[in-house]
C-alpha positions as CSV (number, residue, x, y, z in Angstrom):
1,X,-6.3,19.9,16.4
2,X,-9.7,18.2,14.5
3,X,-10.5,14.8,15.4
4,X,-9.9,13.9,11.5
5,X,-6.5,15.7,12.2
6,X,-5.7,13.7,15.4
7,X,-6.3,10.3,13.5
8,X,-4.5,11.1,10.6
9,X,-1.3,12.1,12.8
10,X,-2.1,8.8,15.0
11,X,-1.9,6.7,11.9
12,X,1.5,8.9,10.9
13,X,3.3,8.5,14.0
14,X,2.6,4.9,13.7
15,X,3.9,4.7,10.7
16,X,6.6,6.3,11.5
17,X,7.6,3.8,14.4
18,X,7.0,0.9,11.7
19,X,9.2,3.0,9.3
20,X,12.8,2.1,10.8
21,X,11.7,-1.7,12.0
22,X,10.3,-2.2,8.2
23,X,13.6,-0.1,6.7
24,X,16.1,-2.3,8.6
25,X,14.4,-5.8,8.2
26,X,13.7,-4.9,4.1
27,X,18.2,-4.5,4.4
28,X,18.4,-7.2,6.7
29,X,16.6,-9.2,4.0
30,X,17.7,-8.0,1.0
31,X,21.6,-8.1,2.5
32,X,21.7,-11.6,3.3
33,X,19.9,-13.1,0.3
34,X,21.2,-10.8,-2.7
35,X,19.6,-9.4,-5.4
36,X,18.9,-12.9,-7.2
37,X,17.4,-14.6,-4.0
38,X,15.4,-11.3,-3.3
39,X,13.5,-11.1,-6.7
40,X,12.4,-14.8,-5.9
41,X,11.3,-13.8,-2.5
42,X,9.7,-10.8,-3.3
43,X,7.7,-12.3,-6.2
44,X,6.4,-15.5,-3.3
45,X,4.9,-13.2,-1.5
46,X,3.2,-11.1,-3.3
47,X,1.2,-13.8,-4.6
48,X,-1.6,-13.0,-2.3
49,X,-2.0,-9.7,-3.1
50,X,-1.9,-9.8,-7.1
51,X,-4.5,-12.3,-6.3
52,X,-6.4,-10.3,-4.0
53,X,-5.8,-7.3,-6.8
54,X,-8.0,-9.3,-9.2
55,X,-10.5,-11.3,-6.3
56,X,-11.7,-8.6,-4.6
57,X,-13.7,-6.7,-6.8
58,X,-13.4,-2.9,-5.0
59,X,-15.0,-4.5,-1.9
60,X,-12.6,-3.9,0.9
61,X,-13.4,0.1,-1.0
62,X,-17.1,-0.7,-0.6
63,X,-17.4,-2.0,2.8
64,X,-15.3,1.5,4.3
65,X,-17.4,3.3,2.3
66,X,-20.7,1.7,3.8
67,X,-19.0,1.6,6.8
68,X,-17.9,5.4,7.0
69,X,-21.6,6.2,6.2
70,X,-22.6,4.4,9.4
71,X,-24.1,1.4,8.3
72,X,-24.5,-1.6,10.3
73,X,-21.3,-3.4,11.1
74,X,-22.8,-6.6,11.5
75,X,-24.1,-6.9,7.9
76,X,-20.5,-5.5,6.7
77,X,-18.9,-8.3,8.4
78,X,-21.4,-11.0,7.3
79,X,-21.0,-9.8,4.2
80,X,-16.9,-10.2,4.5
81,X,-17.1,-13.3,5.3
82,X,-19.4,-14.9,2.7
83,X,-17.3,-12.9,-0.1
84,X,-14.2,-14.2,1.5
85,X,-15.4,-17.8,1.4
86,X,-16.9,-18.1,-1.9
87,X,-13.8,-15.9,-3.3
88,X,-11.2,-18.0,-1.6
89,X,-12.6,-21.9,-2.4
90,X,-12.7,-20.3,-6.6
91,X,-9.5,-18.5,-6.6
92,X,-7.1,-20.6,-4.6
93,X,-8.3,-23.9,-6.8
94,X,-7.4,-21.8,-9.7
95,X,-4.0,-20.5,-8.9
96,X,-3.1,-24.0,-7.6
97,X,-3.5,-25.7,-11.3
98,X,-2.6,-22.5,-13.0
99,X,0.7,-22.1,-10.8
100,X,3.2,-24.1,-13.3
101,X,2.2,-22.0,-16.1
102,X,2.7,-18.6,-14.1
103,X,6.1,-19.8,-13.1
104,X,7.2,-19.9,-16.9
105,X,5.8,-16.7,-17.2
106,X,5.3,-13.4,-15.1
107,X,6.0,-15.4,-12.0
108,X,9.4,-16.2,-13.6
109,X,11.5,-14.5,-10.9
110,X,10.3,-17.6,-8.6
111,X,10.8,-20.4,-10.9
112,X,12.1,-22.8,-8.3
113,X,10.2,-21.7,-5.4
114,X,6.8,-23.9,-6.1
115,X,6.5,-24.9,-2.8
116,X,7.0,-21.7,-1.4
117,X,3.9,-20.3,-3.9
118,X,1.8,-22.9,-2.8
119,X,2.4,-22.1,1.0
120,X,1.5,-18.2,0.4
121,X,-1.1,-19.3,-1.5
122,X,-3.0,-20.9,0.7
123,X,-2.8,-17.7,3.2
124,X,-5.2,-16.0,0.7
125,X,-8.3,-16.2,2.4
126,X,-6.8,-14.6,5.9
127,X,-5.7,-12.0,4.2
128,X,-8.7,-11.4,2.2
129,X,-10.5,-11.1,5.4
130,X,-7.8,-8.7,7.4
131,X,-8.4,-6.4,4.4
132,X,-11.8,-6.4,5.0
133,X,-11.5,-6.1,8.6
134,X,-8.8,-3.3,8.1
135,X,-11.4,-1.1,5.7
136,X,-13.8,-1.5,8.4
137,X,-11.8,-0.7,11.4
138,X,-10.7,2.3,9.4
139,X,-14.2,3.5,8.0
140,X,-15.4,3.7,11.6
141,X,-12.7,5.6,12.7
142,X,-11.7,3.2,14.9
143,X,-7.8,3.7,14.2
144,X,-6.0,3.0,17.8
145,X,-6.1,-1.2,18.1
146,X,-5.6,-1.4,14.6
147,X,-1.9,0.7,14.6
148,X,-1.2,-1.1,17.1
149,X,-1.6,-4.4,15.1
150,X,0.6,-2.6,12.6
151,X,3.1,-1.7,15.0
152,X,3.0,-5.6,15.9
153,X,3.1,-6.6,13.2
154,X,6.4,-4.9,12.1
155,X,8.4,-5.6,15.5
156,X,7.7,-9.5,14.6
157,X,8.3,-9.2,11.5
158,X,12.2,-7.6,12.2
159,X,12.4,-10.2,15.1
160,X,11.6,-13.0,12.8
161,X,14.0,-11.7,10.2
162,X,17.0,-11.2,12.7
163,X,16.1,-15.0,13.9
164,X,15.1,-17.1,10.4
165,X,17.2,-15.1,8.0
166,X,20.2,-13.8,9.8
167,X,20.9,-16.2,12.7
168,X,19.5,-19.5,11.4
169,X,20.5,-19.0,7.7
170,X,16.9,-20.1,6.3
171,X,17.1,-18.2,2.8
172,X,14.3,-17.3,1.3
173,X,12.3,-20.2,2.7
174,X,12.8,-18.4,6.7
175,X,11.7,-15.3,5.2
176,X,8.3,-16.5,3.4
177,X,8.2,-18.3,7.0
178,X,7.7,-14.6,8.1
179,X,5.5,-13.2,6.1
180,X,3.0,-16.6,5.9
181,X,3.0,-16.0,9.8
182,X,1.9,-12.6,9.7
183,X,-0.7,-13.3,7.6
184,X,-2.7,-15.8,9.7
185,X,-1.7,-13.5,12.6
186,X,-2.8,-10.5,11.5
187,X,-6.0,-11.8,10.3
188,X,-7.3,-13.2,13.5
189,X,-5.8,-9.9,15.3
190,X,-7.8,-7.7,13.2
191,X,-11.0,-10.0,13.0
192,X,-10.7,-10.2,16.7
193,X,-11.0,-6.4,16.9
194,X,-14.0,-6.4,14.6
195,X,-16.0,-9.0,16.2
196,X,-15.6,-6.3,19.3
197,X,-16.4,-3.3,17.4
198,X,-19.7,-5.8,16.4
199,X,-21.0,-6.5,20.0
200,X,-20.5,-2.7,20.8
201,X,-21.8,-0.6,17.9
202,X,-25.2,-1.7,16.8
203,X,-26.2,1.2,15.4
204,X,-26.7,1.4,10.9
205,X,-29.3,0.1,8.7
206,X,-28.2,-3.3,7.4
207,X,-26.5,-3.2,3.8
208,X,-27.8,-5.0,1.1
209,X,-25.1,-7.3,-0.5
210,X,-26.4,-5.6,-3.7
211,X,-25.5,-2.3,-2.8
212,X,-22.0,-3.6,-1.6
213,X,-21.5,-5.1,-5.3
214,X,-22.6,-2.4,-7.0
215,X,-20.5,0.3,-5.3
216,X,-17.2,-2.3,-6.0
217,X,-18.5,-3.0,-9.4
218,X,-17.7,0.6,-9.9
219,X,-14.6,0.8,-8.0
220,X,-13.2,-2.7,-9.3
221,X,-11.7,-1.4,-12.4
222,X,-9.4,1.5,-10.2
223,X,-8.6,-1.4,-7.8
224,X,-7.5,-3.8,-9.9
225,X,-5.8,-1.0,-12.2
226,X,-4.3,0.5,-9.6
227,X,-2.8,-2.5,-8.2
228,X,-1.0,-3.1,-11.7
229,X,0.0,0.1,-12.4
230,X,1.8,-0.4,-9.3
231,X,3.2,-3.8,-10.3
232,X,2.9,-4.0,-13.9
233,X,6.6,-3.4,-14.7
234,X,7.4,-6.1,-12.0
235,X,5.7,-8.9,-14.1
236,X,6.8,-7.6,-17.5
237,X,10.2,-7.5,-16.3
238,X,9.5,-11.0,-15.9
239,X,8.2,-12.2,-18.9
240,X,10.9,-10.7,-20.9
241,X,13.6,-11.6,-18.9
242,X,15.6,-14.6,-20.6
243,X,15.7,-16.9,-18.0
244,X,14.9,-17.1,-14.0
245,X,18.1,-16.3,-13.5
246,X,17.9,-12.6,-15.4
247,X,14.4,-12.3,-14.0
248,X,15.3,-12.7,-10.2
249,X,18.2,-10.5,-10.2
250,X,16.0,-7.7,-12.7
251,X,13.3,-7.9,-9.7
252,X,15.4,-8.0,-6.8
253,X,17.5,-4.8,-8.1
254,X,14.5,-3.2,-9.3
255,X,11.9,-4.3,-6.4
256,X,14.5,-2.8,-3.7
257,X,14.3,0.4,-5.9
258,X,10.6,0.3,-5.6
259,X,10.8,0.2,-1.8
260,X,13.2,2.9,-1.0
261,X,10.9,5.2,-3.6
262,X,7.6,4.1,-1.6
263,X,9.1,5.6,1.5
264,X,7.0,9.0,0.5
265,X,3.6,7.1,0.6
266,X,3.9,7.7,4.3
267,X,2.2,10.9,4.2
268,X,-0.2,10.6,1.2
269,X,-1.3,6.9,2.9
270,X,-1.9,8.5,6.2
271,X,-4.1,11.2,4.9
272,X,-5.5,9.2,2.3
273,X,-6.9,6.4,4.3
274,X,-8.9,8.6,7.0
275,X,-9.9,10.9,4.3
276,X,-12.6,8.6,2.6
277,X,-14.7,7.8,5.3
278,X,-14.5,11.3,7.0
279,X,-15.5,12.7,3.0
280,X,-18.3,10.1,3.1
281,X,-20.0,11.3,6.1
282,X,-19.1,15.1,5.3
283,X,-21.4,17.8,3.6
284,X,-20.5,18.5,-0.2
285,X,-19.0,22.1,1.3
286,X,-17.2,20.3,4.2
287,X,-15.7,18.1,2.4
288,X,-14.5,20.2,-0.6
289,X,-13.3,22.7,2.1
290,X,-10.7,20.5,3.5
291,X,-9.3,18.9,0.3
292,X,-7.7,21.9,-1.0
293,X,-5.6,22.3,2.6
294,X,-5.4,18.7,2.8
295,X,-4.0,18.4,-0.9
296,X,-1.6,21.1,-0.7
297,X,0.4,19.9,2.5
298,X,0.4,16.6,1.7
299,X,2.2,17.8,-1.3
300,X,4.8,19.8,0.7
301,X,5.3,16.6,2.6
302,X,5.6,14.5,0.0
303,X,7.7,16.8,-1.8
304,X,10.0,17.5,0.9
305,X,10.4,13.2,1.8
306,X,11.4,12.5,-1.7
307,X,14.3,15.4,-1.4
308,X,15.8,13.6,1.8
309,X,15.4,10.2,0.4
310,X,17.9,11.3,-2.4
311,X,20.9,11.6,-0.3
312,X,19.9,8.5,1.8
313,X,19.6,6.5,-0.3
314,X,22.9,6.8,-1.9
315,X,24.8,7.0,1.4
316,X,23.0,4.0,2.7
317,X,23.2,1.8,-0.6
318,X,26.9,2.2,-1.1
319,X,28.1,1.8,2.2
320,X,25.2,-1.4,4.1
321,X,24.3,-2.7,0.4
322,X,26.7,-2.3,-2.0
323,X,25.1,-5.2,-4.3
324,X,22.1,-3.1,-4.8
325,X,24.1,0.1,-6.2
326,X,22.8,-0.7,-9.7
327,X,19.4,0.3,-8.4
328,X,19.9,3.6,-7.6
329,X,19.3,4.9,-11.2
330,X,16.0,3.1,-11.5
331,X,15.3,4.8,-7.8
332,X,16.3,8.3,-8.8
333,X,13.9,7.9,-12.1
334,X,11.1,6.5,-10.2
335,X,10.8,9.3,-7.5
336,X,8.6,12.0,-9.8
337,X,6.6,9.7,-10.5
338,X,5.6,8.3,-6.8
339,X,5.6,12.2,-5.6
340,X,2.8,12.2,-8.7
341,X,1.0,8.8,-7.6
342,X,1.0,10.6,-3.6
343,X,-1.6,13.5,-4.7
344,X,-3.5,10.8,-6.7
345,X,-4.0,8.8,-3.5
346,X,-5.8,11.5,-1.9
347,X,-7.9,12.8,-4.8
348,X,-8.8,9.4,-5.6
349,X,-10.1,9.0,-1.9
350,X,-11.6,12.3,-2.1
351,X,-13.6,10.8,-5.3
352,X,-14.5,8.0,-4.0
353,X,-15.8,9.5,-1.0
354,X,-18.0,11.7,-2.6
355,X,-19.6,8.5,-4.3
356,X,-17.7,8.8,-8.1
357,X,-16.1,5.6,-8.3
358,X,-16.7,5.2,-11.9
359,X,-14.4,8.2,-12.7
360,X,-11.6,6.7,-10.8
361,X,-12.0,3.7,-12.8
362,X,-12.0,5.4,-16.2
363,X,-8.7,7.3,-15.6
364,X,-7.0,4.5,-13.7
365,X,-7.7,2.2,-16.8
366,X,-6.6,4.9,-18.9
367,X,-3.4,5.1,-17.0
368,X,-2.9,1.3,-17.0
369,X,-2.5,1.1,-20.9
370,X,0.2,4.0,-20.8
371,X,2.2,2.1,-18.3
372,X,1.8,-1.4,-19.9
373,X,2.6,0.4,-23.4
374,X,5.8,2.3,-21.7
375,X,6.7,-0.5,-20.3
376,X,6.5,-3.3,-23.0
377,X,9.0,-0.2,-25.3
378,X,11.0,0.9,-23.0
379,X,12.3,-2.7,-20.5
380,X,14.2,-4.3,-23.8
381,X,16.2,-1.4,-24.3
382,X,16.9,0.4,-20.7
383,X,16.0,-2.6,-18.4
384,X,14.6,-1.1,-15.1
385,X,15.6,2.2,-15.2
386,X,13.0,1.8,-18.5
387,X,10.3,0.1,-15.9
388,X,10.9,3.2,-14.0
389,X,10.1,5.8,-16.7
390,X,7.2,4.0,-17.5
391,X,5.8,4.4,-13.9
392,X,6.3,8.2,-14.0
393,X,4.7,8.4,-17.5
394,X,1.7,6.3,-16.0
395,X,1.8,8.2,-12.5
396,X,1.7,11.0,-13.7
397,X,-1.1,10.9,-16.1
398,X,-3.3,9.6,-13.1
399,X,-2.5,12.6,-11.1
400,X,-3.4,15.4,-13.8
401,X,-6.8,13.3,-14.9
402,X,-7.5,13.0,-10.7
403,X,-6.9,16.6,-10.3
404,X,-8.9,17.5,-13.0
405,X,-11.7,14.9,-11.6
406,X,-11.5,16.8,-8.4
407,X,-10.8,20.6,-9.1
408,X,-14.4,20.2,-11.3
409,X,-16.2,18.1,-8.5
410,X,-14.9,20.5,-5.7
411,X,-15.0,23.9,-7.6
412,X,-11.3,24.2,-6.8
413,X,-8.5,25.4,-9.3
414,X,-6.0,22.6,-10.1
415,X,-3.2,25.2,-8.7
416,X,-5.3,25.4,-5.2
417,X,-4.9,22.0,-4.8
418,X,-1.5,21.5,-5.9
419,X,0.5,24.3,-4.9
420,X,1.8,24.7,-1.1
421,X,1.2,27.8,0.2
422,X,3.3,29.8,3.3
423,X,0.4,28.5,5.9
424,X,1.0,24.9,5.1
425,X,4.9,25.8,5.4
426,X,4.1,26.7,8.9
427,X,1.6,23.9,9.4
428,X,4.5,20.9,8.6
429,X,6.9,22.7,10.2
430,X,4.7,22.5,13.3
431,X,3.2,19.2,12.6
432,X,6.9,18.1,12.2
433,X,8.4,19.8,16.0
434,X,5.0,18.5,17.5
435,X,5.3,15.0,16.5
436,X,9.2,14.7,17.2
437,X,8.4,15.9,21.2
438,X,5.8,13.3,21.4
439,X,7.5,10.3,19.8
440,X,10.5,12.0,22.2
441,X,8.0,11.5,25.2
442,X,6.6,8.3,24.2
443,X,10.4,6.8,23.6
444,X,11.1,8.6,27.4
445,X,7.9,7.0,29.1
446,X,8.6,3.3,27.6
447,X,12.3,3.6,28.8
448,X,11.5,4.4,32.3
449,X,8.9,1.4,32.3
450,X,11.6,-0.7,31.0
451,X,14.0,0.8,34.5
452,X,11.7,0.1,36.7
């Protein structure tokens, strides 16, 4: 197996360990609080990244693209740190005065969770900087401390649920508790890694904060795009709602709907995040060369995730969550669309690899206004299952102006990059035996540590 190959199955395999801890704390969660008291929790903590979606400006993008080109990782992380402090001191000031207005509004779902906003609020500049830490971690390739972080992150994360949440009965405030934690922990985790990988690789020519802005001027419209097209519906659903009460049950229902479905980014995220940097430091031929194989079984994978979620999700919704069975229509709608949004996650890294921001930009803005459109016609009369549709309208207009994007830049037909073939068949089905016998192994070797 490649070295890109053995880092993208590292990063699977850890997500795949996270996978039940997140899937069991998300039904821990959402069981104890309810769909009402889940809408309000979900929108408090997302705070920081709609935020984040509009702060950033496509620099955590520009610093692993720098960064996967081998430039100096001392002037990416000075960099970091005076965008995260100038960004921070603006933003957070901001938000803080502009916080009552948003609660009447597309932060309706959280109505009467002020304090709670103000708290995650205020965790906006640790994550700012983890995102820039993670982009850099990843661009070098350096994968191995960083999934463990994640791993970390999501064993804590359960083990703060089980005690705030299910033993100590701390509603929603135990369970923003959690996630305010994580923040500041992850942050000085991943920052602690960086300042490492700083003493050791001093290698790169120094980039100019110039060159950073410019690359994330270009990218800044796809980022901040894509961030809504992802959460668009959530704050329209808002807005129209009627009152807080309509809003937090509308969010709670359709959020959980939104997490089973995003399940299948799994595979695309894997692939997608190692496939930047690596297409940044490849050869136009090298790199075209692997995205047709790489396209084609992350397809497959994708494909063949959503089919078993369909099943599992209604077994598991009627008989742990019951409460949540109204969701299931808005899941079932949703899934085209996020097997649709999975190839655009790699073609988009693929572009921005090979240095086209710009055209990621135009198509993500273009898909934007068909979600927001969908959205604002479709919500008053079909609710969430309505929120869904729009997302596969949107998603999948992204995906057929990416593929087009790529199958031009790469000199590959749009079938060659969509369509499976029998090798890539063979491929996940070995992929999938090899990495059940080592997570066997792994699960073996920690159990007879634990005996002895």
């Amino acid at each position: 197996m490649s070295a890109f190959g053995r880092r993208v199955t590292g990063i699977f395999a850890t997500r795949v360990v996270i996978l039940p801890l997140s899937l069991l704390t998300s039904v821990m969660v959402a069981k104890i609080l309810g769909p009402e008291l889940r809408g309000a929790y979900s929108t408090v903590v997302t705070l920081p990244g709609l935020i984040s979606a509009f702060a950033l400006m496509g620099l955590p993008s520009a610093v692993n693209y720098f960064a996967g080109r081998g430039r100096s990782v001392g002037s990416l992380v000075r960099a970091s740190l005076v965008f995260t402090a100038v960004l921070s001191v603006v933003l957070v000031g901001i938000v803080w005065f502009a916080l009552p207005w948003l609660e009447q509004s597309f932060l309706k779902a959280a109505e009467h969770q002020d304090i709670l906003l103000r708290v995650m609020l205020l965790t906006l500049p640790l994550g700012m900087l983890a995102s820039f830490g993670g982009t850099l971690l990843y661009g070098r390739q350096q994968v191995k401390v960083y999934n463990l972080i994640l791993v970390s992150q999501a064993v804590v994360s359960f083990a703060g649920a089980i005690l705030l949440v299910v033993i100590l009965r701390l509603g929603v405030p135990g369970a923003v508790a959690i996630s305010a934690f994580l923040n500041v922990a992850v942050a000085i985790a991943v920052m602690a890694e960086v300042s490492r990988l700083r003493r050791r690789d001093l290698e790169g020519q120094p980039v100019p904060l110039r060159r950073l802005l410019g690359y994330g001027a270009r990218v800044y419209p796809a980022s901040i795009t894509g961030y809504f097209n992802a959460r668009a519906d959530v704050y329209i659903l808002q807005a129209m709602a009627i009152s807080s009460a309509v809003a937090e049950k509308s969010v709670g229902l359709y959020g959980f709907a939104v997490t089973m479905a995003e399940l299948v980014f799994y595979v695309p995220e894997s692939v997608a995040t190692m496939l930047l940097p690596r297409v940044a430091a490849s050869t136009h031929e090298d790199a075209s060369a692997m995205l047709g194989r790489i396209s084609r079984l992350t397809m497959l994978a994708t494909i063949a995730m959503a089919v078993a979620l369909i099943p599992a999700a209604y077994v598991g919704i009627h008989l742990v969550l019951p409460n949540y069975s109204d969701c299931l229509p808005a899941f079932y709608a949703i899934l085209p669309g996020v097997v649709s949004l999975s190839l655009s996650k790699v073609m988009t890294s693929y572009l921005a690899g090979r240095g086209h921001p710009g055209r990621i930009s135009v198509a993500a803005s273009i898909s934007l206004a068909v979600n927001v459109a969908c959205n604002v016609a479709l919500i008053p009369n079909f609710g969430i299952v309505g929120a869904s549709l729009s997302s596969v309208g949107s998603y999948t207009a992204l995906a057929a102006m990416m593929v087009f994007q790529a199958s031009r830049l790469s000199g590959q037909s749009v079938v060659s990059l969509c369509v499976p073939r029998p090798t890539e068949v063979r491929i996940l089905a070995s992929g999938a035996a090899s990495l059940a016998r080592s997570l066997v192994a792994r699960a073996a070797c920690m159990s007879a540590r634990v005996a002895r």
